[in-house]
C-alpha positions as protocol buffer text, in pm:
chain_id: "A"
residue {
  index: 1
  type: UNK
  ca { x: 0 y: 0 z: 0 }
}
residue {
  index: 2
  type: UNK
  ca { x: 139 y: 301 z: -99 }
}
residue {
  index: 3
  type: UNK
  ca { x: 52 y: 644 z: 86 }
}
residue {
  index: 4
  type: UNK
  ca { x: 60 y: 962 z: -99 }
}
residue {
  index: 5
  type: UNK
  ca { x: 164 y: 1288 z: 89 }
}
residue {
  index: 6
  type: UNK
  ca { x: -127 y: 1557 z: 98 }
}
residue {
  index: 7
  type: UNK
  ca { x: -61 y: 1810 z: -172 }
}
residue {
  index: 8
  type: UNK
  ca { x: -111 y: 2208 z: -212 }
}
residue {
  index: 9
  type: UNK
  ca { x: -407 y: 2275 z: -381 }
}
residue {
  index: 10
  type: UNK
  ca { x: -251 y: 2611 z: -576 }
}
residue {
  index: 11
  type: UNK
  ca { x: -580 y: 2697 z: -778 }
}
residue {
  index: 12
  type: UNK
  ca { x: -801 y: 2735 z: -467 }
}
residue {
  index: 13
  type: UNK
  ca { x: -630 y: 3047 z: -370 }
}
residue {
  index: 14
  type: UNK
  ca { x: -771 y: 3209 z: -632 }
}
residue {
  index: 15
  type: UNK
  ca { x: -1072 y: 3158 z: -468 }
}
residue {
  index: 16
  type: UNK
  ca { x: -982 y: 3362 z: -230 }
}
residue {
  index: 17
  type: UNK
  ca { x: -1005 y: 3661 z: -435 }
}
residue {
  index: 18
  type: UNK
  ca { x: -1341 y: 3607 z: -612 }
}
residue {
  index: 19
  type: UNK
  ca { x: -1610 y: 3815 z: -496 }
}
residue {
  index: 20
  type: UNK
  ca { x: -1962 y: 3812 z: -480 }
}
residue {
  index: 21
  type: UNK
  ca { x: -2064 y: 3802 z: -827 }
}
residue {
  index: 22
  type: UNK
  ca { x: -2417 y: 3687 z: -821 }
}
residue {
  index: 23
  type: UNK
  ca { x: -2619 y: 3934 z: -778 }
}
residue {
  index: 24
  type: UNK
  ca { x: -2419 y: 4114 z: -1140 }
}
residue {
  index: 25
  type: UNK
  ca { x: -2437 y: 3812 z: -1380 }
}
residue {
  index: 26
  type: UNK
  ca { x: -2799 y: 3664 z: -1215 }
}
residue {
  index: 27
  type: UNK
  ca { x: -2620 y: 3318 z: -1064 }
}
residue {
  index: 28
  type: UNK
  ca { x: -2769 y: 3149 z: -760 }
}
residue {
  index: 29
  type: UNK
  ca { x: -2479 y: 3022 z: -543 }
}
residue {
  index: 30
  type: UNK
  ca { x: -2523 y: 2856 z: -208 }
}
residue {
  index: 31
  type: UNK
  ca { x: -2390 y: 3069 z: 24 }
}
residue {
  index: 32
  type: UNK
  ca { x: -2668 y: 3281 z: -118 }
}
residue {
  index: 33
  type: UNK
  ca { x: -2927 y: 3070 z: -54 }
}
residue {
  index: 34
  type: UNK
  ca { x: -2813 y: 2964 z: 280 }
}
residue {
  index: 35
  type: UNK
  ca { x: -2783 y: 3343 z: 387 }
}
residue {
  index: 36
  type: UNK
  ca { x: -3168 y: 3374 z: 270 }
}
residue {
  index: 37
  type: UNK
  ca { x: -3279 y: 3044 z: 413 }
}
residue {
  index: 38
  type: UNK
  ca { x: -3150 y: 3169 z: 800 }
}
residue {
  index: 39
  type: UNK
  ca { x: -3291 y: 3529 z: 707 }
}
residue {
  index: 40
  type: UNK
  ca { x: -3607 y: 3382 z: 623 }
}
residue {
  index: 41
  type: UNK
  ca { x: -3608 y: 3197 z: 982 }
}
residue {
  index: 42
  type: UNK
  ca { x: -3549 y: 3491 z: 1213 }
}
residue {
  index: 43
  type: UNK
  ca { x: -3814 y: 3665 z: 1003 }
}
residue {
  index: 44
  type: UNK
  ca { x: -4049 y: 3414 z: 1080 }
}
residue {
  index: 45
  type: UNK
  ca { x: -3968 y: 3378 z: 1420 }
}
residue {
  index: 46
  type: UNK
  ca { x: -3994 y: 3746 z: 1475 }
}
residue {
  index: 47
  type: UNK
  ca { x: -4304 y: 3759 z: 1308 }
}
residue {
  index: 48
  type: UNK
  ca { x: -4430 y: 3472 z: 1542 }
}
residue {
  index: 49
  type: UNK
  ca { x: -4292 y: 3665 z: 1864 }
}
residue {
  index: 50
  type: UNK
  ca { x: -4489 y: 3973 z: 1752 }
}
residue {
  index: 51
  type: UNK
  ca { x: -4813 y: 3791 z: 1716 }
}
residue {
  index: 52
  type: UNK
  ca { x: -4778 y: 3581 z: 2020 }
}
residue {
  index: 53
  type: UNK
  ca { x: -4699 y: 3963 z: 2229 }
}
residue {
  index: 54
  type: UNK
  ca { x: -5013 y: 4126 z: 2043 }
}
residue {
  index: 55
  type: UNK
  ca { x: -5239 y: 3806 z: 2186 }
}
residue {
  index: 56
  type: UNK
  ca { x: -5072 y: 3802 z: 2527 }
}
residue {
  index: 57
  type: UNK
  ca { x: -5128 y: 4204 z: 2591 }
}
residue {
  index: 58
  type: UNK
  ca { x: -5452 y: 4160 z: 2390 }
}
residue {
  index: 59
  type: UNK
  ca { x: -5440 y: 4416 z: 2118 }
}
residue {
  index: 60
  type: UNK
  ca { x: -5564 y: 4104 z: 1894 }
}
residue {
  index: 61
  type: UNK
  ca { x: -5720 y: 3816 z: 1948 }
}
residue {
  index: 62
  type: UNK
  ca { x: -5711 y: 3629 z: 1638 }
}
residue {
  index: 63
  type: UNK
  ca { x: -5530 y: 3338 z: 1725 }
}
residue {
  index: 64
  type: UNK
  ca { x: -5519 y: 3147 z: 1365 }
}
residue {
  index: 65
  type: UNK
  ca { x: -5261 y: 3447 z: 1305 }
}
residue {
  index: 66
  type: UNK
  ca { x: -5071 y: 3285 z: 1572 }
}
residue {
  index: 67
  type: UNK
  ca { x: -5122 y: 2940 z: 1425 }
}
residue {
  index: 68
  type: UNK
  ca { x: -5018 y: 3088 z: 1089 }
}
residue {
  index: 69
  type: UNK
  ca { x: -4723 y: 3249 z: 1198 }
}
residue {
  index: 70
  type: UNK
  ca { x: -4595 y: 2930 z: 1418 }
}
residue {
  index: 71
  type: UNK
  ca { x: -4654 y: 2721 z: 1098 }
}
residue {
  index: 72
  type: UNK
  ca { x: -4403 y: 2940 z: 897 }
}
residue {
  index: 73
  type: UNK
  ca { x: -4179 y: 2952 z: 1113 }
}
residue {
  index: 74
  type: UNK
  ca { x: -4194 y: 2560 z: 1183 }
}
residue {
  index: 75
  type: UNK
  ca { x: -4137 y: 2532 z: 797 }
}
residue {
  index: 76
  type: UNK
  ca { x: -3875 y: 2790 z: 741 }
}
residue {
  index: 77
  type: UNK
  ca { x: -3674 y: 2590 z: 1067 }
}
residue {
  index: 78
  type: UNK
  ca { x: -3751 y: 2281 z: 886 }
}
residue {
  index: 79
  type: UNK
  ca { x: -3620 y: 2411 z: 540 }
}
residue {
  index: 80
  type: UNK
  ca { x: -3329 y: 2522 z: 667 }
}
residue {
  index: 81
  type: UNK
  ca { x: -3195 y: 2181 z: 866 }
}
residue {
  index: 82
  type: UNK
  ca { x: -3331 y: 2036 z: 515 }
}
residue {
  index: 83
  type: UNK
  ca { x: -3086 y: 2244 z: 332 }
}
residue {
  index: 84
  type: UNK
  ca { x: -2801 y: 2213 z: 615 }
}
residue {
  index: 85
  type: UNK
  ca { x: -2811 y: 1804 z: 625 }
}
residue {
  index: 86
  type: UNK
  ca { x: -2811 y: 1815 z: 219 }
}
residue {
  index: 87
  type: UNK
  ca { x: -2494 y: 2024 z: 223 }
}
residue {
  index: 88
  type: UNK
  ca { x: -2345 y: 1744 z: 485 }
}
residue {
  index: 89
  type: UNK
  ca { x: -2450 y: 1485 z: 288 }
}
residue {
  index: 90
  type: UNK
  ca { x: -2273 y: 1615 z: -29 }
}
residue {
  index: 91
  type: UNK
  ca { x: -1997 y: 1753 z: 198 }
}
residue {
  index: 92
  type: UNK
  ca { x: -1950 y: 1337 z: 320 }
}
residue {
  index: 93
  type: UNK
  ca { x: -1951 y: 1290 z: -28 }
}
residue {
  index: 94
  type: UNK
  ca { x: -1681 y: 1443 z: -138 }
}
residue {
  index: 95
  type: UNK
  ca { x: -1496 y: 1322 z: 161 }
}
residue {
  index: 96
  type: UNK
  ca { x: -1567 y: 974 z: 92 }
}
residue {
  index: 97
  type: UNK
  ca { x: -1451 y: 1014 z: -304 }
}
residue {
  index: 98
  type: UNK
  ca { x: -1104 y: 1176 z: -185 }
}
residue {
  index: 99
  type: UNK
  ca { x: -1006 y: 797 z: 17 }
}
């Protein structure tokens, strides 16, 4: 069995200097996505806050806009472990394909 020293990876550094391009030339990159995915949960939990203070001081008392706001932010929580075990998954992946 032979065992091959780790190597420099030379053209990753480059990476280094890319910036944020997506936004210019209308690509979609992860980070992107990610960023928006944990927005969209502190959003929704913040919304869900707000309606549960509004009900407890009892300036409203529609509670299916409690219900409504709990269920988005259940699914936004949801979408985002969705998206963080996918990038693990891939992540182990690639992992697996360097042995």
């Amino acid at each position: 069995m032979n065992i091959v020293p780790i190597q420099r990876l030379d053209a990753l550094k480059d990476l280094a200097s890319v910036k944020e391009t997506s936004k210019t030339d209308n690509t979609v990159s992860f980070k992107n996505i990610f960023e928006e995915a944990i927005a969209n949960v502190k959003n929704t939990e913040d919304d869900l806050a707000k309606e549960q203070y509004l009900f407890a001081t009892g300036q409203t008392d529609n509670t299916h806009d409690i219900t409504i706001a709990a269920s988005k932010a259940q699914i936004s929580v949801d979408l985002l472990v969705q998206l963080r075990d996918k990038a693990l998954n891939a992540y182990n992946e690639l992992i697996k394909l360097n042995l």
